[in-house]
C-alpha angles and dihedrals in degrees: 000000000000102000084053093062103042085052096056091043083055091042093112102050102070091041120086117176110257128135135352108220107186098183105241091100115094118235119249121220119272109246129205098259137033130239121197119190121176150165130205108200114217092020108091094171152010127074137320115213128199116189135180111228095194112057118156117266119279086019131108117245121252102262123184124173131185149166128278102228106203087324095314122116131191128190123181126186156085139275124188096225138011102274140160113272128165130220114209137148123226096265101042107139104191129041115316119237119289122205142133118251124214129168095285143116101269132198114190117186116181137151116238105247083040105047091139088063089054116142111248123196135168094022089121100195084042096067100039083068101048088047085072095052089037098056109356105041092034095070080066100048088051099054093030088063095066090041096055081035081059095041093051090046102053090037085049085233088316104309096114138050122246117240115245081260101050083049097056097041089046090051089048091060097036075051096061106036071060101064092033083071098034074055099049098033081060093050098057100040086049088057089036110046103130087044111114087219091066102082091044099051075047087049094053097034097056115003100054089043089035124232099144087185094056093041079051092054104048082039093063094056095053106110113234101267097054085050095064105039114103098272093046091051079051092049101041090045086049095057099042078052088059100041078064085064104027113122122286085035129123102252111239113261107259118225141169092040114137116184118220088291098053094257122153110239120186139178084246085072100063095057117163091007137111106252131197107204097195119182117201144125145209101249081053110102091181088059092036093052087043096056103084084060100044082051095051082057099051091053091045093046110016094090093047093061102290121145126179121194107186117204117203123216092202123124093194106073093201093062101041081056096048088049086054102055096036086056094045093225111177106187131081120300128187140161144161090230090235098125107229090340085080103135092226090052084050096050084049096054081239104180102152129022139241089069138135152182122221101206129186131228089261091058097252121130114244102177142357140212097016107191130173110328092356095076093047102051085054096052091050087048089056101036109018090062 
């Protein structure tokens, strides 16, 4: 239920506003080429640029650029797969346009200072996506406003600290706004099973706010073609990552970690102990938010055998130590100062932070992801017997 709630307080981020598809239009048939023609109001003259945003790893991205003419834009060509791909001009200011090409006959129509709102048609898989977040996700968004209204009302924007009761009525409602979207994100994937959006909503959905059983589940109904296009491979090689790192496994052995003083720090020191594996970083306001209450455990627990290694995901070392000594965090930190592209997040399947691994003095993981008073009825499971 946690991740369900970190996901919709993240709901806004991955979705920019592009086309309403409303799915009375019939499809026309994918050709073997794309064509994109487009107009930025506001904007006569200067480049275009198309780039791809997945290429495969230790290759450059795809990368296309051409003249405004008087405002008007064209783009021909072809892309092996449906992929993510973004449209900006050398003096955007925001964020560019987002949106997914596929092999259509494509109009884009955008204003100059608001590119990232641009009107997108005829991008087939495109719409298929936005379709989800148009008529399925926003059902969420729409309950889940009154509920954080409530929650900021009764935590006073986060200067006071909710009663036992208030807790328990604010996570029955977090819990079914939960299963309203478990519910809904079903039921498209169910009607949409041979669109190519469908593995990446489910990417977004459950892999990046991890809950490897429900991502299981919506994979399995994906019909095989969709399986093996280039965002099902993603998703299927996402979720054997996270059966490596699912409870009752051996946590993988963590290497090439150095704390502040250069010291190597591994899992292997930490040997018939209960270990805390946290991911975070400084740039994170959710960690950062988290970590008064991962320190009230350590001082509750730490004495009774628990251990914490925290693992950064910075890549500025200045700012990882600052974080560290503003939060007042007293137990062992290392990094390889390579962002998410930490080896030990990778190992971990770590897609989204805060995140952690309880792990037991065999090795063995005994519980992930440990938030609020979740963390702290485990602990007293394990050490108030």
């Amino acid at each position: 239920m946690r991740h369900t709630i970190k996901a919709l307080m993240c709901l806004a981020v991955l979705t920019a506003v592009q086309c309403k598809n409303t799915g009375s239009e019939e499809k026309p048939e994918a050709t073997e080429q794309f064509k994109i023609s487009g107009i930025i109001k506001d904007k006569s003259s200067g480049m275009v640029y198309l780039k791809e945003l997945n290429a495969p790893e230790g290759t450059d991205p795809k990368l296309d650029s051409v003249e405004l003419q008087e405002g008007y834009f064209s783009f021909t060509g072809r892309v092996d797969a449906a992929k993510w791909y973004s449209l900006k001009t050398a003096d955007t200011l925001e964020r560019p346009l987002y949106f997914i090409l596929s092999n259509d006959d494509i109009t884009i129509k955008a204003v100059k200072d608001s590119l990232y709102t641009g009107k997108i048609t005829g991008a087939i898989v495109n719409a298929e996506y936005q379709d989800y977040y148009d008529n399925y996700f926003n059902q969420v968004r729409l309950k889940a406003r009154p509920v954080y209204g409530l929650l900021d009302s009764l935590n006073q924007g986060g200067k006071r600290e909710l009663s036992k009761d208030e807790r328990t009525m604010i996570d029955k409602q977090f819990e079914d706004l939960g299963m309203l979207s478990d519910s809904l994100s079903k039921l498209y994937v169910s009607k949409n099973n041979t669109s190519l959006a469908a593995p990446i909503i489910i990417k977004e959905r459950y892999i990046q706010y991890p809950d490897p059983e429900k991502a299981q589940e919506l994979y399995d109904l994906l019909e095989p073609s969709v399986k093996d296009s280039y965002y099902g491979v993603e998703l299927a090689e996402a979720l054997e990552g996270y059966k490596a790192v699912a409870i009752g496994s051996i946590a993988p052995a963590i290497k090439n970690q150095v704390d502040l003083e250069g010291k190597k720090i591994g899992l292997e020191d930490y040997k018939g102990k209960y270990v805390l594996v946290d991911f975070w970083a400084s740039w994170c306001g959710p960690c950062r938010k988290e970590n008064p209450n991962v320190l009230k455990a350590y001082n509750t627990y730490h004495d009774k055998g628990l251990e914490i290694l925290a693992i950064s995901l910075d890549d500025k070392r200045d700012l990882w130590e600052k974080a560290i000594d503003k939060d007042g965090l007293p137990w062992e930190h290392v990094s390889d100062l390579k962002g998410f592209k930490n080896q030990a997040a990778e190992d971990y399947s770590v897609s989204a932070i805060p995140q952690n691994f309880l792990i037991d003095p065999d090795g063995v993981i005994v519980s992930t992801n440990l938030r609020e008073e979740g963390l702290h009825q485990k602990l007293a499971e394990i050490f108030d017997k």
